[in-house]
FINUKE-72333 format. One line per 8 residues: number of its first residue (from 0); their letters; for each residue x, y, z of C-alpha. Coordinates in Angstrom, 1 decimal. Each point is the difference from the previous one (the first is absolute). Last residue first. Example, Ala and Ser with C-alpha at 12.3 -4.5 7.8 and 13.67 -1.06 7.14 Angstrom:
BEGIN
1	SA	13.7,-1.1,7.1 | -1.4,-3.4,0.7
END
This chain:
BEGIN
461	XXXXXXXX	-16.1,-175.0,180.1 | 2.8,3.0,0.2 | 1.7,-1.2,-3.6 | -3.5,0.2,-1.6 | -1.2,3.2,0.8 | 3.4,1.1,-0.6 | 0.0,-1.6,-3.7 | -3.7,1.8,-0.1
453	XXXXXXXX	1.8,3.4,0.4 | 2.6,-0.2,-1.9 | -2.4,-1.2,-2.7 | -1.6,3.4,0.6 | 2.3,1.9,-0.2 | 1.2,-1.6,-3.1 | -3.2,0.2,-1.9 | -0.5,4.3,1.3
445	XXXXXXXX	-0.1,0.7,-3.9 | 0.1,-1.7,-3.3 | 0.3,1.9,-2.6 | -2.0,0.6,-3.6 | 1.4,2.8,-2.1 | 2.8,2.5,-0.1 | 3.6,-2.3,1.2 | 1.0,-1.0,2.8
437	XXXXXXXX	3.3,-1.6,0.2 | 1.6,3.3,-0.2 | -2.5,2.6,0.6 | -2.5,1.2,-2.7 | -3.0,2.3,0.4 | -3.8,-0.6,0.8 | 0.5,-3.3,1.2 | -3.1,-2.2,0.6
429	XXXXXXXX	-1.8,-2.4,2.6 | -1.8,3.4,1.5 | -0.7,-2.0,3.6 | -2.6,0.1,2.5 | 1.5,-2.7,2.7 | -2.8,-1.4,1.9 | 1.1,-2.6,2.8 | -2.1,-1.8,2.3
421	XXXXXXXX	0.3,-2.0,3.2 | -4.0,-1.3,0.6 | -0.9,1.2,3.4 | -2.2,3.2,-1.1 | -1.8,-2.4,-2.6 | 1.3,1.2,-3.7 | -2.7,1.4,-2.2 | -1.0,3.4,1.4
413	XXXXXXXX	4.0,0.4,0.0 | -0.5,0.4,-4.2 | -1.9,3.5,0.9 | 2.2,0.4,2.2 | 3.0,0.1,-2.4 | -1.7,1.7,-2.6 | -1.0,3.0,2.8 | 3.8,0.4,1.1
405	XXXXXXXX	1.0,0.1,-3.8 | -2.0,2.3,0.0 | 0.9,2.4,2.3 | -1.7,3.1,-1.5 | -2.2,0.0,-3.1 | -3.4,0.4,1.5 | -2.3,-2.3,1.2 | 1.6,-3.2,-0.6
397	XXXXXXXX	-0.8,-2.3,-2.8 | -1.2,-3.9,0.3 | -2.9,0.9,1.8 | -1.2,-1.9,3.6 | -2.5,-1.6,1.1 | -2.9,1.1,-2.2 | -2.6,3.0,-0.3 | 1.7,2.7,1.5
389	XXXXXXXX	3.7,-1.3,-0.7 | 3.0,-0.2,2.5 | 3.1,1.0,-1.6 | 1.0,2.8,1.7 | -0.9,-1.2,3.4 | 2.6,-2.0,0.2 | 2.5,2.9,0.2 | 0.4,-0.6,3.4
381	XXXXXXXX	0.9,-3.6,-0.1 | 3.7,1.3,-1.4 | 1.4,-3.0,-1.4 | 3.2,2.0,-0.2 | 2.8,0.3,-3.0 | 3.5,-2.4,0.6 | 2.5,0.5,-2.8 | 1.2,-2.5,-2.1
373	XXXXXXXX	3.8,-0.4,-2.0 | 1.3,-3.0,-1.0 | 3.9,1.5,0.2 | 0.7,-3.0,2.3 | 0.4,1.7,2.7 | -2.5,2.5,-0.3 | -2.5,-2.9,-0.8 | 0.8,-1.4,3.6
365	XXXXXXXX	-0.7,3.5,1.7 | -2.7,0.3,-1.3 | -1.3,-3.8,0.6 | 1.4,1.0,3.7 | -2.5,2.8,0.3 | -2.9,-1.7,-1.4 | 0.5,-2.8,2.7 | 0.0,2.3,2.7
357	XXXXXXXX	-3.0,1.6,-1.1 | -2.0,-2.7,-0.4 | -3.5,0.6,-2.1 | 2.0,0.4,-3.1 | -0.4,2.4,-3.0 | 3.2,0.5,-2.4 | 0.4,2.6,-2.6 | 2.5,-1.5,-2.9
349	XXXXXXXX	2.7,2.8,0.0 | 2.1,0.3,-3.5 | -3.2,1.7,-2.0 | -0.7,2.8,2.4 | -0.8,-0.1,3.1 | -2.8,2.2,1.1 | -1.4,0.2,-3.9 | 0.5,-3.2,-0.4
341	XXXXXXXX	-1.7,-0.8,2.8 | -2.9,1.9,-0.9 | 0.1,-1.2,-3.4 | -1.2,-3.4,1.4 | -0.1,-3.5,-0.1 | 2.6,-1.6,-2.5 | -0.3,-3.0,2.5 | 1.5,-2.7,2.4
333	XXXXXXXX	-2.2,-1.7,2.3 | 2.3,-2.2,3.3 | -1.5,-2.0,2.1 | 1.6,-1.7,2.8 | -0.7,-3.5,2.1 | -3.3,-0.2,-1.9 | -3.5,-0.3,1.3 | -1.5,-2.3,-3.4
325	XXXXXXXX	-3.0,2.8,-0.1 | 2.6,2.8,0.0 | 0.6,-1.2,-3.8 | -3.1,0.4,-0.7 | -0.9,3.2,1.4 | 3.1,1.4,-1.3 | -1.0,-1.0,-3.7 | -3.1,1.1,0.3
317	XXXXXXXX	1.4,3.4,1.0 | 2.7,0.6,-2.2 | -2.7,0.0,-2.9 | -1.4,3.1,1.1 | 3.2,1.3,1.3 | 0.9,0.1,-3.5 | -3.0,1.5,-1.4 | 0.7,3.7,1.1
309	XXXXXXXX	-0.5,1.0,-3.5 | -3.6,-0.6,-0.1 | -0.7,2.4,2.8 | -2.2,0.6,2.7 | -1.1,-3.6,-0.2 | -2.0,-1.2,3.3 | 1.5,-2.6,1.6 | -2.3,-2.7,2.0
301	XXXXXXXX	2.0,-2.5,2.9 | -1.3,-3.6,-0.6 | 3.5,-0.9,0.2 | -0.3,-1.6,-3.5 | -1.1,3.3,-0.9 | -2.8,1.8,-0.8 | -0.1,2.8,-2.7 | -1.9,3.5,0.2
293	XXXXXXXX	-0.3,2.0,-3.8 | 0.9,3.5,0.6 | 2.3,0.2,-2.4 | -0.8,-2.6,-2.8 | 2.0,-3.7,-0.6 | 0.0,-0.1,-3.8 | -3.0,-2.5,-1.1 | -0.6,2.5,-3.0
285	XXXXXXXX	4.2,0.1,-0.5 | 2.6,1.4,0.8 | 3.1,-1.6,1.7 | 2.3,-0.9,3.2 | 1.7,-3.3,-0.9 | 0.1,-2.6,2.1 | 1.9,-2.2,2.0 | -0.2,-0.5,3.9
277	XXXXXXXX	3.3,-2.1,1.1 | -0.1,-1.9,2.9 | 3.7,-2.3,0.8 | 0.1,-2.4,3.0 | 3.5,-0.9,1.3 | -0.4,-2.5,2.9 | 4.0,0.1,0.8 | 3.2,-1.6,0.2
269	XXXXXXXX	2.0,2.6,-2.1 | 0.9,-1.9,-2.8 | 2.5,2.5,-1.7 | -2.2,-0.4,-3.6 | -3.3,0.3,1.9 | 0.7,3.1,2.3 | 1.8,1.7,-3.1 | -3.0,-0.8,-2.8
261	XXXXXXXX	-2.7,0.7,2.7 | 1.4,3.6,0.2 | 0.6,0.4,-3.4 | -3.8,-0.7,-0.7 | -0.7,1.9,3.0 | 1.6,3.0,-2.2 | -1.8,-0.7,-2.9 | -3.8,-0.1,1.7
253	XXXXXXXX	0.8,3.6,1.3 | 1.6,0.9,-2.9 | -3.8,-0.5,-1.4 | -0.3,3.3,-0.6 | 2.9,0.2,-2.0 | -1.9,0.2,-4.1 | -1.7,3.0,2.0 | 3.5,2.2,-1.0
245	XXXXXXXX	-1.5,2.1,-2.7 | -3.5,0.4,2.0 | 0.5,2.9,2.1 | 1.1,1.9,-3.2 | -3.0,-0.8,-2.3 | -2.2,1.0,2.9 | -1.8,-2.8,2.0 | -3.3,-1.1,-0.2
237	XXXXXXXX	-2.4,0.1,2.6 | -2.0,-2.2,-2.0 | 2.1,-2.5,0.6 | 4.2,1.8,1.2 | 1.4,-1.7,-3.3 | 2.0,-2.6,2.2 | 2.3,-2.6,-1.9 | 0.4,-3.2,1.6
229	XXXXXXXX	-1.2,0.8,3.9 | 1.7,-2.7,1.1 | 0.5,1.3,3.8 | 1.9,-2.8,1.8 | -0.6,-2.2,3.0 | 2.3,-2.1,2.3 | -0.6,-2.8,2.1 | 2.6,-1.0,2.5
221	XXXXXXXX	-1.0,-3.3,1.9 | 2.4,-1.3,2.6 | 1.4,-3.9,-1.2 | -2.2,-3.1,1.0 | -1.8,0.1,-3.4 | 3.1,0.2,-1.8 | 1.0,2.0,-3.2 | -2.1,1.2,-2.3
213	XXXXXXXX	-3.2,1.9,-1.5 | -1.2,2.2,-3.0 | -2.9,2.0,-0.4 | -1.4,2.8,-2.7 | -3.3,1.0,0.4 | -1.7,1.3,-3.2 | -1.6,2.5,-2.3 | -0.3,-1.0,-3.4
205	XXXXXXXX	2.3,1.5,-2.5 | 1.4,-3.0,-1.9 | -4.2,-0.3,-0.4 | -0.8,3.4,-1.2 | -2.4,1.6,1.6 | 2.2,2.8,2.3 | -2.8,1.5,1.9 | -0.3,-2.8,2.4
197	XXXXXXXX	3.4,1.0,1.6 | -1.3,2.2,3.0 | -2.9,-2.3,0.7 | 1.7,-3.2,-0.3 | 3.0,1.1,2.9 | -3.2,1.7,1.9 | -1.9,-3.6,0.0 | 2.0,-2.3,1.6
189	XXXXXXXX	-2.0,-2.3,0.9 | 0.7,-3.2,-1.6 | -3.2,-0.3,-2.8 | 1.0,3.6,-0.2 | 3.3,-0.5,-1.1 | -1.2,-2.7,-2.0 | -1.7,2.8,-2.1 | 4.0,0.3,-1.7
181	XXXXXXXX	2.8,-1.8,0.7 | 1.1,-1.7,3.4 | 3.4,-1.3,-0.3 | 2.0,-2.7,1.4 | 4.0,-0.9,0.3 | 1.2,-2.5,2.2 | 3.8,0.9,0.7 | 2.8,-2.4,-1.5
173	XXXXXXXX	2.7,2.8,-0.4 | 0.3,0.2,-4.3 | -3.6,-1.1,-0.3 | -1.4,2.9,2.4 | 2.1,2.1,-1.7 | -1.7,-0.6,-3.0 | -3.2,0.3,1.6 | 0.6,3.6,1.5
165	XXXXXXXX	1.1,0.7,-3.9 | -3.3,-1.4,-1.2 | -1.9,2.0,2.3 | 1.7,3.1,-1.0 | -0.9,-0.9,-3.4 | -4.1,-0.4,0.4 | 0.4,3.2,2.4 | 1.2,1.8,-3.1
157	XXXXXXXX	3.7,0.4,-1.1 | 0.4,-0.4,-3.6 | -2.4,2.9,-0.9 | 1.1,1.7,3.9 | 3.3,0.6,-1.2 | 3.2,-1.9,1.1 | 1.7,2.0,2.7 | -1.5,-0.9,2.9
149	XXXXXXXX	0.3,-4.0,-0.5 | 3.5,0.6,-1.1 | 1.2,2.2,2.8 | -1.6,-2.5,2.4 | 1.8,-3.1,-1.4 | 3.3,1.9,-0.1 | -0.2,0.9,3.5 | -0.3,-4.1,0.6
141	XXXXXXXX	2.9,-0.6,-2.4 | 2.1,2.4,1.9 | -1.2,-1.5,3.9 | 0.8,-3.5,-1.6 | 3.2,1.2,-1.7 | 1.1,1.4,3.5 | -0.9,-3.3,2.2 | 2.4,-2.2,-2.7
133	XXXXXXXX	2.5,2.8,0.4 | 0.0,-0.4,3.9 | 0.4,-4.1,0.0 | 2.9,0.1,-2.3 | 0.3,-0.4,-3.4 | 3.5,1.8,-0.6 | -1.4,2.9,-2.5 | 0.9,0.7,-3.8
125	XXXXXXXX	-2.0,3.1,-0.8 | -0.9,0.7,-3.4 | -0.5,3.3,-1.8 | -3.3,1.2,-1.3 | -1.2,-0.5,-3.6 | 0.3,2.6,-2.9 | -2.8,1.4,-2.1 | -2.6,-0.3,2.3
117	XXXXXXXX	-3.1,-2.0,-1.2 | -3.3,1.5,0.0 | -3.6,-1.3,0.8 | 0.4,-2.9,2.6 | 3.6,2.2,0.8 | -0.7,1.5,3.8 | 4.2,0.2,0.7 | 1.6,-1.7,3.2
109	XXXXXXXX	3.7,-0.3,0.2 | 0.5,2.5,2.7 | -2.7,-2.5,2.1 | 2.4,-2.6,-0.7 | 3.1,1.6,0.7 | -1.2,1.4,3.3 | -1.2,-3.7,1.0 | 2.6,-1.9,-0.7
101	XXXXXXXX	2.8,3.1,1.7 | -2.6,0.2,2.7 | -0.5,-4.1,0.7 | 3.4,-0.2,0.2 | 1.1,2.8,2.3 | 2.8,2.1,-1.1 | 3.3,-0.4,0.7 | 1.9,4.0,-0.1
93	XXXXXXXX	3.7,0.2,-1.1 | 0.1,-2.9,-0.3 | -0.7,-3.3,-2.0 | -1.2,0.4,-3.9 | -3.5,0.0,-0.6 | -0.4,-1.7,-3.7 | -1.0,1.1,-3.3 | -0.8,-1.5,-3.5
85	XXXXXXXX	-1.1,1.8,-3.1 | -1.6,3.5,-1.2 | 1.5,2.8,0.8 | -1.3,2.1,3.3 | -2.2,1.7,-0.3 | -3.5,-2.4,0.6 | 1.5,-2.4,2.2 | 1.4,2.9,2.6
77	XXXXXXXX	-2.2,2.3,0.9 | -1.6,-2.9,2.6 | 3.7,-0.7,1.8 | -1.0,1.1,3.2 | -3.6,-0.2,-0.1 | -1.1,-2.0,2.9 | 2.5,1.8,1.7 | 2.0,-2.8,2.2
69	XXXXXXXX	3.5,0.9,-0.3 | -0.6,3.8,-0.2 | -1.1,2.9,-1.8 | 2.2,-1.1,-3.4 | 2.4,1.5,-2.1 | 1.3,-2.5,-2.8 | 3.7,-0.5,-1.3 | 0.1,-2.0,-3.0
61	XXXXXXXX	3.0,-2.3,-1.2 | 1.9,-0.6,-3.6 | -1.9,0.8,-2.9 | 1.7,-0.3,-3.1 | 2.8,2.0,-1.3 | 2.8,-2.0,0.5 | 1.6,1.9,2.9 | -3.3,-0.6,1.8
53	XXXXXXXX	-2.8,2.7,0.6 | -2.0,0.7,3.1 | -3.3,1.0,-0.2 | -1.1,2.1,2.4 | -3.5,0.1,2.2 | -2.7,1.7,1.7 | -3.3,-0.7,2.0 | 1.6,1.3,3.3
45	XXXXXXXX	3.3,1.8,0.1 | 3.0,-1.9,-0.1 | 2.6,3.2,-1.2 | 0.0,-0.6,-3.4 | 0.6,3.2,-2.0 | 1.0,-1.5,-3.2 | 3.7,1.7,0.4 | 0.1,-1.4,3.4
37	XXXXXXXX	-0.9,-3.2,-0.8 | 2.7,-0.2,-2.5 | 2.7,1.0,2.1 | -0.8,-2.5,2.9 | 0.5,-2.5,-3.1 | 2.8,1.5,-1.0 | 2.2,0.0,3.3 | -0.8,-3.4,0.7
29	XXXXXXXX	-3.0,-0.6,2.9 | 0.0,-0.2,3.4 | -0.6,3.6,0.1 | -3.0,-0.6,-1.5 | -1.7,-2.4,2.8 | 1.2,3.1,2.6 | -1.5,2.5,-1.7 | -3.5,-1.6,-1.0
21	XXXXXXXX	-1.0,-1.3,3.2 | -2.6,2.4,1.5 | -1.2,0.2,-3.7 | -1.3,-3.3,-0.1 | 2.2,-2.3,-2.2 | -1.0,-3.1,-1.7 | 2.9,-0.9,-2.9 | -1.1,-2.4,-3.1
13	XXXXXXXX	2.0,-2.4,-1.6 | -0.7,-0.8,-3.7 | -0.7,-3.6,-0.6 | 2.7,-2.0,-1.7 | 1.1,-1.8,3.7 | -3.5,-1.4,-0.5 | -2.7,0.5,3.4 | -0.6,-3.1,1.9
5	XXXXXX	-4.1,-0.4,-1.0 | -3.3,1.8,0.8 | 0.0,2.0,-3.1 | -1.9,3.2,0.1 | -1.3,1.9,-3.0 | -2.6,-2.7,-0.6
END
């Protein structure tokens, strides 16, 4: 742990926030060579930058760090990793920033993907007062963490026989009842498109399988939540092109991220039903392979034709939706690595998300602007229904055509949820493609804050 929730040593090294706004007139409260020195470096405050100030006996003597504002959640992210190692603390004025960003910042600045290599140094330590706010900001950190790790570790050690074992774990560490339904018991429980799109995969870690956990109170609102585990996707027959498939080992960031979604509600007791789905399998070739142009039925009774192999995620999505819309929720909420459509329309920062209520969509934008959680709002546009109705069954699982869809996916999975049911699908790409301080390439966590925030209001307004 790179934060220590304890009073901070007078030994530690003092660190100075300052947002650029602020710089002059924090510096010229300073001695003549120290204002000297940060001029010479070129330290003027600015974001995601820092100097090091020496002593008059050589060692280190303070830091000076640039940050985007009290509360960024990654205000002091750049620093555990260059700064030398040892022990730090936040020294008061010229800028106080908020406890559970300076715990949480550090943390997630901290975090390296090492199962398979070490780094060669370790990250500096934060010594933090352990107050109420830097308790919440390590919980949010190690949650993130969770998801990076479960995305980042291949999909040899990470099959849906290993995914369930982490949901089970954290199961044990919160007290939720975990369950799982491996293998032809699917279909001995109806839910036969989750077994049909993972049959393929014969071995028996890799056995297809529904993933649930459950806790909290029986009198509290129900919030189920349902992730894409799609543990490594090879496109089926359909198979994908050496390139397309170098990043499948994240198709189940879906899964991850309500993983570290589950992990914050549980861990900050948030008095709620929390009910966890998680579809696991692995997407694969073989002579039972799922074949385009086969017709599945679901545990809605609705039939799918396959247009494509490759577009088995909403395939499984749908079982699970069915399902979970069965028990009539307070709010559902599916998170998944969907679509390259909305990728493509929003890059890799900007989960895409589909909501039936406007209003609400608007201020859940709004919300993960504020908290640098970032979503943007795409249409369930009923018009383009049409595009994925089949000849010969209900409905197809690819659109006709390659526009708008991630429009099509979305509707597709709508089919699932009864109109009245309040539903969230957030198609997410669960990775960065280039580094940012605290977030480095790899696995990440996206739109888990915002959406806390938003349960946490949920709650507060009951």
């Amino acid at each position: 742990m790179s934060v220590q929730l304890r009073k901070p040593a007078a030994a530690t090294t003092p660190i100075h926030a300052v947002d650029a706004q602020g710089f002059e007139a924090a510096a010229a409260a300073l001695p003549l060579d120290e204002r000297r020195w940060l001029h010479t470096l070129g330290f003027k405050g600015a974001p995601d930058s820092f100097a090091l100030l020496p002593g008059k006996d050589g060692r280190l003597a303070a830091v000076w760090a640039g940050v985007h504002g009290a509360a960024h959640p990654y205000a002091l992210s750049l620093l555990p990793r260059a700064l030398p190692e040892g022990s730090y603390r936040l020294a008061e004025g010229p800028l106080a920033l908020d406890a559970q960003a300076a715990a949480m910042s550090w943390q997630l600045g901290s975090y390296a993907f090492e199962r398979y290599r070490k780094r060669p140094r370790g990250a500096a330590t934060l010594q933090l007062p352990a107050a109420a706010g830097s308790r919440r900001g390590l919980v949010l950190a190690e949650s993130i963490a969770l998801v990076r790790d479960l995305v980042n570790t291949p999909a040899e050690d990470m099959g849906p026989a290993q995914l369930a074992a982490a949901a089970q774990a954290l199961a044990k560490a919160h007290g939720a009842r975990f369950t799982q339904i491996v293998g032809d018991e699917l279909l001995k429980k109806d839910l036969p498109a989750i077994h049909a799109v993972g049959r393929a995969a014969e071995h028996p870690a890799r056995a297809p399988r529904l993933i649930e956990l459950e806790w909290g109170r029986p009198r509290d609102p129900r919030v189920t939540l349902v992730g894409k585990g799609v543990c490594f996707d090879s496109g089926g027959l359909d198979i994908k092109s050496a390139d397309g498939m170098r990043l499948m080992k994240k198709d189940m960031g879906g899964a991850a991220n309500v993983l570290g979604l589950a992990r914050m509600i549980m861990a900050l007791e948030l008095p709620l039903r929390l009910r966890v789905l998680i579809p696991a399998v692995e997407n694969s070739i073989a002579g039972n392979a799922l074949r385009p142009g086969d017709v599945l039925r679901t545990r809605r009774g609705i039939h799918i034709e396959i247009g494509n192999t490759d577009a088995e995620g909403r395939v499984i999505l749908c079982d699970a939706l069915a399902l979970a819309a069965e028990a009539k929720p307070a709010l559902l909420i599916d998170l998944a690595t969907l679509t390259g459509a909305a990728r493509m329309a929003l890059g890799p920062q900007l989960p895409a998300l589909f909501c039936r209520d406007t209003a609400l969509a608007r201020t859940l934008v709004d919300r993960g602007c504020a908290l640098h959680d970032p979503l943007w709002h795409l249409p369930l546009w009923a018009d383009y229904h049409d595009r994925i109705e089949s000849d010969i069954a209900d409905i197809v699982n690819t659109g006709k055509g390659p526009m708008a869809g991630a429009v099509t996916a979305a509707l597709f999975l709508a089919d699932f949820v009864p109109p009245a049911l309040p539903w969230l699908h957030v198609d997410l790409f669960a990775w960065n493609d280039a580094a940012r301080p605290g977030r480095p390439v790899g696995g990440e966590a996206q739109v888990l804050r915002t959406l806390l925030d938003h349960l946490e209001q949920r709650v507060a307004s009951r």
